[in-house]
Every structure is written in structure tokens, then in C-alpha cells.
C-alpha positions as a printed Julia matrix, in Angstrom:
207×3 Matrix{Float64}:
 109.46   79.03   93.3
 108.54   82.48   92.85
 111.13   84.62   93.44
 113.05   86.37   90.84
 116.2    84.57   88.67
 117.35   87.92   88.48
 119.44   90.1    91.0
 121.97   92.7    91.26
 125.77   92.72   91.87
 126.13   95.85   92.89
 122.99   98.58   94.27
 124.88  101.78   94.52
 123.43  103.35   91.42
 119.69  101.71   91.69
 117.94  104.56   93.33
 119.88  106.66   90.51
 118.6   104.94   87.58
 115.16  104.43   88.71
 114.9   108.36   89.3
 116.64  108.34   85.6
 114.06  106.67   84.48
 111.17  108.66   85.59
 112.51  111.68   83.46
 112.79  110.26   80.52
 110.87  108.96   77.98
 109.97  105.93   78.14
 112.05  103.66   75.09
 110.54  101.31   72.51
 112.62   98.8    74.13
 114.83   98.94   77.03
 118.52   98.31   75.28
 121.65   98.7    76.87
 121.77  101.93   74.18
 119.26  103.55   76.33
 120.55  102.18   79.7
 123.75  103.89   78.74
 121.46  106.94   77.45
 120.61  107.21   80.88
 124.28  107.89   81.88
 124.95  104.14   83.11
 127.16  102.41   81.32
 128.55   99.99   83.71
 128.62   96.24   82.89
 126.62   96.04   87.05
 124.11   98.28   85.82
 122.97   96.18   82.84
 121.44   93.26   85.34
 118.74   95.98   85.9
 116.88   95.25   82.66
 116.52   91.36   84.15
 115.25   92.69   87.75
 113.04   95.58   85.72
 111.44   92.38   83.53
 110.93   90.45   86.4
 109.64   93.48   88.3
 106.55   93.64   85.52
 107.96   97.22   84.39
 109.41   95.32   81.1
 107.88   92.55   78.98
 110.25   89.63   77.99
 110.72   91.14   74.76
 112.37   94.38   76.74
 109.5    96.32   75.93
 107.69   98.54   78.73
 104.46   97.83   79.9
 101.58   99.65   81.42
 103.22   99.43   85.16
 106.24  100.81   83.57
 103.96  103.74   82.39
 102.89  104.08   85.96
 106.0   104.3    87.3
 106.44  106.98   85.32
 103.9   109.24   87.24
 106.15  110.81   90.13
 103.25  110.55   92.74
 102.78  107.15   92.21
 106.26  105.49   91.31
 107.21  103.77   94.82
 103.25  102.58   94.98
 103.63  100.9    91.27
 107.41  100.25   92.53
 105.97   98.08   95.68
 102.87   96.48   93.63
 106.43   95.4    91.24
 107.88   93.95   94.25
 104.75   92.28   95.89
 104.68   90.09   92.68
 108.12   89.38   91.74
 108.87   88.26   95.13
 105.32   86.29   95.75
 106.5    83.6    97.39
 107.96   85.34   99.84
 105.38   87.53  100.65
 102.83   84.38  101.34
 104.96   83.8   103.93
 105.21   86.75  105.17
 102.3    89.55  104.11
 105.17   92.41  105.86
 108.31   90.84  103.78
 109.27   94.37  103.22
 110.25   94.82  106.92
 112.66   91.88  107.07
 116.29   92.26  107.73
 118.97   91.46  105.07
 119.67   88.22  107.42
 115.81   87.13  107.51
 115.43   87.98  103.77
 118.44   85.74  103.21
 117.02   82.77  105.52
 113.84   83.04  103.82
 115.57   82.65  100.13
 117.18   79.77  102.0
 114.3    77.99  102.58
 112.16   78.8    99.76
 114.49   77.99   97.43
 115.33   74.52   99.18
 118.91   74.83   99.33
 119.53   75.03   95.88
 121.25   78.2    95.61
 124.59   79.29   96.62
 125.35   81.57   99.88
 126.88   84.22   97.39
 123.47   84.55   94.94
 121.03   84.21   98.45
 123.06   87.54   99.29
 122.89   89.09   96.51
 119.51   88.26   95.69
 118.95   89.32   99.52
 120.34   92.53   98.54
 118.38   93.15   95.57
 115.43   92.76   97.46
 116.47   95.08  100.5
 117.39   98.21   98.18
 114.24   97.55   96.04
 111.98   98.08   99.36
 114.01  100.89  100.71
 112.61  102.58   97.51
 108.88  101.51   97.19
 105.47  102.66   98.89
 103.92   99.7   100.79
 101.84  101.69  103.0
  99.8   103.9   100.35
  97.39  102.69   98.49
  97.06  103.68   94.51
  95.3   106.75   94.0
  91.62  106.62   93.15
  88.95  109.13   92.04
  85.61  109.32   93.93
  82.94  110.82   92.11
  79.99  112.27   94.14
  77.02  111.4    93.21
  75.51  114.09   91.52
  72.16  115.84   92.93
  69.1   113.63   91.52
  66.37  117.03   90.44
  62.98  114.99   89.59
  61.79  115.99   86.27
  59.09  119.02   85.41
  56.36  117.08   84.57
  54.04  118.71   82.39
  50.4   118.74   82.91
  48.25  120.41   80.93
  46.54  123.72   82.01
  42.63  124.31   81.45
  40.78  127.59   81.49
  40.44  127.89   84.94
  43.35  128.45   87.86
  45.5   125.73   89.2
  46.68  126.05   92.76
  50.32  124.72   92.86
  52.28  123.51   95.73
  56.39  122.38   95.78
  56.99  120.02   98.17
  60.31  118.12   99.39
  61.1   114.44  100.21
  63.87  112.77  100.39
  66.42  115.18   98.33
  63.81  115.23   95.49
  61.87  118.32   94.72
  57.71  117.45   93.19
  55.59  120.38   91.88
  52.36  119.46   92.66
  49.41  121.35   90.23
  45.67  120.31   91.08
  43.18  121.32   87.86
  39.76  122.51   89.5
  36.3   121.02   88.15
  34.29  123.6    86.75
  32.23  124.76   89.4
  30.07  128.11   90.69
  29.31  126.14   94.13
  31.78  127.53   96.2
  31.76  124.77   98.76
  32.9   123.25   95.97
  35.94  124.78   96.52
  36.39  125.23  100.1
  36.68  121.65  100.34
  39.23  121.11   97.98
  41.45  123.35   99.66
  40.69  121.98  102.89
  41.79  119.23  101.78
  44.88  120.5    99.94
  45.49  121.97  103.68
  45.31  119.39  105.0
  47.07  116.89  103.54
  49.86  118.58  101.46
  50.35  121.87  102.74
């Protein structure tokens, strides 16, 4: 069963602590010192560091871990706070993808059945609760944030051709976004027809 061993007593100061958290530092490890750093010393708000680990924010060890870091970014916390949910509570959301927008009665039915009766009426509300304040918190409709690059302007390269004696008609052409510079070396030649058909050509087919 996927769903989370962990749950809270009491959610009164969860929206509290989580905002705590993104304004401080992040810890080496996630004590009950630096829970009570955070100005929450109650014996409820301890169970927080079992929902945080089972949340991904904390490793087993009580250390944080890159979605805790994530969290930490105030434009993104109830994104990385709903990605947290979506796995903790897995089971759940296989059957059903919009979990988040279950009552506390359907959330508690659910626990019911995924959990095969095997847990009391008191923890399936609590651990209903749990659940409900966690979503009233997180993001399920935005997406992470991503950077698009553009794709920057392909400019074909110079290519250099070497220049005899005599004058090269040149002529820039464009296809397809990229720019050619076309250079055509004349023959040496006093015939002027010579000539006349080479641009007549050039007219032709370039120009």
C-alpha cells in the first residue's frame, strides 16, 4: 500500500511551518532543535518531520533532499509541494488521477479501501486530514517552470574564395533563413561575348 505511515494529529500550524520553512535555511538535518528553531515546539508539530520524509522533502536519515531545495524557491513551493503529494499518496492517486479534489469523507473511504480495513476509524481520519490540509496548500494545476531557448539565427559561413587579377561580380542571395554570397571568377578573356553571356546567364538564373 502506498500511502504514507505518517500523519498529523493536529493541522493548525502546517501552513505556518511550511511558510517557516521557506525562510530559512535549509538544516543539515531536520531535528526537533531546528523544528523548535522554527518557533514550533509542540509535541503535534514534531509528526511533521515523518509526513516531510514521506513527502520526499527529507531522506530517512532526516536530511533534506533536492525537492526540499525546491521547495525552497517561493514560485515553485506548492508545484514541488503537489509533485510531494502525488507520490506519497500514489496509490491513491491511481485511483483517482484528481485525488486532490476529494472530500475529507471520500479521502477517508478511499484510505478505507486501500488499506483493506486494516486501520482504525481514528488514524483513516487523521490520515484523511493530513491529506486534505496538504492539498489545500499545493499547486496541482501548474506545471514546473521550464526555460525555452530559441533557437538562435543559423548565419552560413563566409566562405573564402580566392580572388584573381581580374573583377569578380558578386551576388547575396537568400533561402530559407540562410544568407550565400555568391562570387563568380571570370576566364581571362578580350572577346566580349565572352562576357555578355556570362552575365546573361548570371541574369538569368541568379539574379
Amino acid at each position: 500500500m502506498a500511502l504514507p505511515k505518517s500523519y498529523l494529529t493536529s493541522t493548525k500550524n502546517l501552513a505556518a511551518l511550511l511558510e517557516a520553512m521557506k525562510t530559512a535555511q535549509a538544516p543539515n538535518t531536520f531535528n526537533l532543535k531546528f523544528l523548535e528553531g522554527l518557533g514550533f515546539p509542540s509535541s503535534n508539530d514534531r509528526l511533521v518531520v515523518g509526513v516531510l520524509v514521506a513527502l520526499g522533502f527529507l531522506s530517512q536519515d532526516k536530511k533534506p533532499t533536492d525537492r526540499y531545495f525546491r521547495f525552497l524557491d517561493q514560485t515553485q513551493s506548492a508545484v514541488v509541494l503537489a509533485e510531494g503529494i502525488r507520490e506519497a499518496y500514489d496509490d491513491l492517486f491511481k485511483v483517482n488521477t484528481s485525488a486532490q479534489k476529494l472530500s475529507r469523507s471520500e479521502v477517508i473511504n478511499k484510505f478505507k479501501t486501500l488499506s483493506q480495513g486494516q486501520l482504525s476509524e481514528s488514524v483513516l481520519d487523521k490520515m484523511a486530514l493530513t491529506f486534505s490540509e496538504l492539498v489545500k496548500l499545493a499547486d496541482f494545476e501548474t506545471k514546473a517552470a521550464t526555460t525555452l531557448t530559441e533557437p538562435s539565427e543559423i548565419v552560413a559561413p563566409d566562405t573564402e574564395v580566392q580572388r584573381s587579377e581580374s573583377r569578380s561580380p558578386s551576388s547575396s542571395r537568400s533561402l530559407g533563413g540562410l544568407h550565400y554570397n555568391i562570387q563568380i571568377i571570370l576566364p581571362e578573356s578580350r572577346d566580349p561575348k565572352v562576357y555578355d553571356a556570362l552575365f546573361r546567364s548570371l541574369k538569368e538564373h541568379i539574379l
